[in-house]
C-alpha positions in Angstrom: -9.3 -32.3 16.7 -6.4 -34.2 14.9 -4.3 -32.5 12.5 -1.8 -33.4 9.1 0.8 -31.3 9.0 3.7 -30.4 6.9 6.5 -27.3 7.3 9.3 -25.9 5.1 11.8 -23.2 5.7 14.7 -22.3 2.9 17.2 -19.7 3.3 16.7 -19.5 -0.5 19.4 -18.1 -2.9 20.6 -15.2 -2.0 20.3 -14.9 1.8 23.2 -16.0 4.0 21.1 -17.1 6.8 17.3 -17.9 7.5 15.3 -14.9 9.5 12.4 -17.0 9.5 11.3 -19.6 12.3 7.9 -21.1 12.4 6.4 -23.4 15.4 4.2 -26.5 14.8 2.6 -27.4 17.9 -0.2 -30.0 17.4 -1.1 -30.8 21.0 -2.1 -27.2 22.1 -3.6 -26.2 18.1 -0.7 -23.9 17.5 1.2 -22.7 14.5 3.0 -19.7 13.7 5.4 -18.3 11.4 7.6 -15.3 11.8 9.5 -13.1 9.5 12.5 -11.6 11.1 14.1 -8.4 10.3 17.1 -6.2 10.9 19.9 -8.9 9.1 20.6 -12.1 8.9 21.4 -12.1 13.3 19.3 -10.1 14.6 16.4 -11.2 12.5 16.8 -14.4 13.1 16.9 -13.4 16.9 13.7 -11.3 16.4 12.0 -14.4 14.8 12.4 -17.2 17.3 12.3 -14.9 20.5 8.8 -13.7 19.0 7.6 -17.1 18.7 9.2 -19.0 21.3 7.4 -16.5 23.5 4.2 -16.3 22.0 3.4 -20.3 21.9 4.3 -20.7 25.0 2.4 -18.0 26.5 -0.6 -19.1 24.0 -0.3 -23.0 25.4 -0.5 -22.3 29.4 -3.4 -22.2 31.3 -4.8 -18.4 31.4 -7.6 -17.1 32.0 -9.1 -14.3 29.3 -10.9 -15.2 25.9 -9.3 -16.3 22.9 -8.9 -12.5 21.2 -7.5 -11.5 24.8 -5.1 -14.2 25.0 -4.2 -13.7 21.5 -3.3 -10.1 21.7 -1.7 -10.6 25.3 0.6 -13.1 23.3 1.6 -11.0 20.7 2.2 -7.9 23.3 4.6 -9.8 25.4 6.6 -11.2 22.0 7.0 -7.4 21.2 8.3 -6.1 24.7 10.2 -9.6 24.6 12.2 -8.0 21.2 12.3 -4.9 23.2 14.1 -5.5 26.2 16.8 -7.8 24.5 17.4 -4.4 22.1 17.9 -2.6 25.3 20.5 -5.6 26.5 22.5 -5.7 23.4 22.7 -2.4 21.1 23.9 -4.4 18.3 20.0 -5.9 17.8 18.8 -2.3 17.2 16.0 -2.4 14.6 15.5 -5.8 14.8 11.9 -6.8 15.0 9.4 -9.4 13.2 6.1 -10.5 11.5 4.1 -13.2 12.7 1.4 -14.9 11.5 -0.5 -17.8 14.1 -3.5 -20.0 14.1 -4.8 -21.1 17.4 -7.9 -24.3 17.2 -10.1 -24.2 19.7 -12.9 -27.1 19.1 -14.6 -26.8 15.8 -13.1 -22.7 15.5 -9.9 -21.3 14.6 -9.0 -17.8 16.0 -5.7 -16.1 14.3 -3.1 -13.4 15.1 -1.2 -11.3 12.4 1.4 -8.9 12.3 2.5 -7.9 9.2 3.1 -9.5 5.7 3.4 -12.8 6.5 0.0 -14.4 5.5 -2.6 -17.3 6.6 -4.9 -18.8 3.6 -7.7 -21.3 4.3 -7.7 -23.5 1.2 -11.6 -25.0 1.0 -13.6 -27.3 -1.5 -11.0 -26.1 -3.8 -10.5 -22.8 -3.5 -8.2 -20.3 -1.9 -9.0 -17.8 0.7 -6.8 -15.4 2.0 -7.5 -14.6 5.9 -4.9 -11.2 6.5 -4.3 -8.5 5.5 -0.7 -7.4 4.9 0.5 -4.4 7.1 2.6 -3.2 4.1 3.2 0.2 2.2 2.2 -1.3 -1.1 -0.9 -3.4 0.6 -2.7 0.2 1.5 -1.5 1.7 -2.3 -3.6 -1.1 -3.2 -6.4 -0.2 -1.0 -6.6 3.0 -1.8 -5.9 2.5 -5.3 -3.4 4.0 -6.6 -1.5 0.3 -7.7 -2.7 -2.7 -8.5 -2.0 -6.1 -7.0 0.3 -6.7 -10.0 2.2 -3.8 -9.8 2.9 -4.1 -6.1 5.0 -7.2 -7.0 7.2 -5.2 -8.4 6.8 -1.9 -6.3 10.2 -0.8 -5.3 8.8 -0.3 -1.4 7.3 -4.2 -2.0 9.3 -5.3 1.3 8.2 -2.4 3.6 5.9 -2.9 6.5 3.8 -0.9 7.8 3.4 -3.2 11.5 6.0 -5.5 13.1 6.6 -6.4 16.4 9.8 -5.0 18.2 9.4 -1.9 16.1 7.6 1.2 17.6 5.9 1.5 21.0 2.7 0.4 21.2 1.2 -3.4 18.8 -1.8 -4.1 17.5 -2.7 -7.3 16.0 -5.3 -7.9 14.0 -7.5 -10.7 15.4 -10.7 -12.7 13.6 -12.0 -15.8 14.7 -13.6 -18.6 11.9 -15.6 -21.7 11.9 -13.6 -24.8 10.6 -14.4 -28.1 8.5 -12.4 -31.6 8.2 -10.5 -31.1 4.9 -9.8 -27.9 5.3 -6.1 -27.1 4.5 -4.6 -23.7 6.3 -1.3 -22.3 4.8 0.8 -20.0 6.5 3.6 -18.2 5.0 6.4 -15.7 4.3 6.6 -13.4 2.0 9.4 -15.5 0.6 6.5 -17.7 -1.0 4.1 -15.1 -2.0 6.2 -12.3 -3.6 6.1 -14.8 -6.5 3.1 -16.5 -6.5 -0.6 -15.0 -6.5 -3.4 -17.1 -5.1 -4.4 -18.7 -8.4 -0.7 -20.1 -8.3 -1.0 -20.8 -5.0 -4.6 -22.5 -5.7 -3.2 -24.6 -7.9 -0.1 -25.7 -5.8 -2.5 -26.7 -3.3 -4.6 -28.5 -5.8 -1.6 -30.9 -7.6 -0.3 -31.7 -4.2 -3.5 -33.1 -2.9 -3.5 -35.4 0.2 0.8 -34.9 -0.1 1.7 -32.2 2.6 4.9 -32.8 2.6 5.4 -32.4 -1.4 3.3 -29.7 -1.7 5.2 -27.4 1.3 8.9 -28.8 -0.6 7.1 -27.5 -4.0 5.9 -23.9 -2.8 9.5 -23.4 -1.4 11.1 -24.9 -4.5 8.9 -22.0 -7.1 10.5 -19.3 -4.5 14.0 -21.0 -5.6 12.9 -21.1 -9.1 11.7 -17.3 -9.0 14.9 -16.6 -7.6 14.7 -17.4 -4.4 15.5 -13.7 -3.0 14.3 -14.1 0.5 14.1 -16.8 2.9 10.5 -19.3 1.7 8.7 -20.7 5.1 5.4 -22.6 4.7 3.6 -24.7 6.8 0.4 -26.4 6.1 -2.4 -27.8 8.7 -5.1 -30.1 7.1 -8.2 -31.2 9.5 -8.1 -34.5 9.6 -11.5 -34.7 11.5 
């Protein structure tokens, strides 16, 4: 399978340092992003520890299926966060989101943890594949806000799942069939606190066959908006 790919990070605005770290790894079909948190050090610690460890547990030969492996990865990232809290006290709290893809032939299995979020965009249209582990996310489920006014929910930034936080992880696994042309997008919640998936539809759409411009231009609305939190976004198209 051969892959286009594009990445941004941006510290944004307001931020003094970028908590987020994302890994593109074409040759083993891995990409991941990661949302630290705990401030600006130890988040950023959180972030690259978590996926330092997870693609290169993901990428060496093991035995297991891919939901095993998957969930194996993303339990030794947490005890990873865990034992350097226990070397240095000054890390305490930190932990992280993450958000991976992992192709294997013509199917793509994912991990998630968190907010950070994975979209398949497809014959021109946009389909989200998580499901945010956030406070607001279940007051949406169960109804008691809607999807507009969790964007401006004064508990919009809690999460309800993280790795390095709590004892035991659990993250949620799918597995879907792919197609050449399909573009995945995964991201922060730097990019999707402002932007819904119509605006993120049509982000996708204008950039067309240009990776690069469109993962500058989803980071560059997160500015525009503000540009609050750290933006990450990377995009994977099938080339075939």
């Amino acid at each position: 399978m051969r892959f286009r790919t594009a990445a941004r990070s941006d510290v944004g605005l307001k931020r003094q340092a970028n908590e987020d770290f994302f890994a593109v790894k074409e040759a083993a079909g891995i990409f991941v992003v990661a949302d630290g948190l705990g401030g600006h050090v130890a988040g950023r610690v959180a972030s690259e520890l978590a996926v330092e460890r997870f693609t290169s547990l993901l990428a060496a030969p093991a035995e297991g299926g891919d939901f095993e492996r998957l969930r194996s990865a993303c339990v030794s990232a947490h005890e990873a966060i865990l034992e350097q809290v226990s070397q240095d006290s000054a890390l305490q709290g930190m932990g992280t989101t993450l958000a991976a893809l992992w192709f294997r032939g013509r199917q793509v299995a994912l991990a998630h943890v968190g907010d950070s979020r994975i979209y398949v965009f497809r014959d021109g249209k946009l389909h989200g594949l998580t499901f945010d582990h956030s406070l607001v996310n279940e007051m949406i489920f169960r109804g008691a806000i809607t999807s507009r006014q969790a964007r401006a929910h004064p508990y919009r930034h809690v999460i309800t799942r993280a790795l390095g936080v709590g004892g035991v992880i659990e993250p949620d696994t799918a597995r879907f069939e792919v197609r050449p042309g399909d573009v995945y997008l995964l991201c922060t919640d730097g990019i999707t606190a402002h932007m819904d998936n119509e605006d993120l539809a049509q982000v996708l759409l204008a950039g067309g066959a240009d990776l690069e411009a469109t993962a500058q231009h989803l980071v560059d609305i997160a500015n525009e908006c503000g540009g609050d939190d750290n933006a990450t976004a990377v995009l994977v198209e099938l080339a075939g």
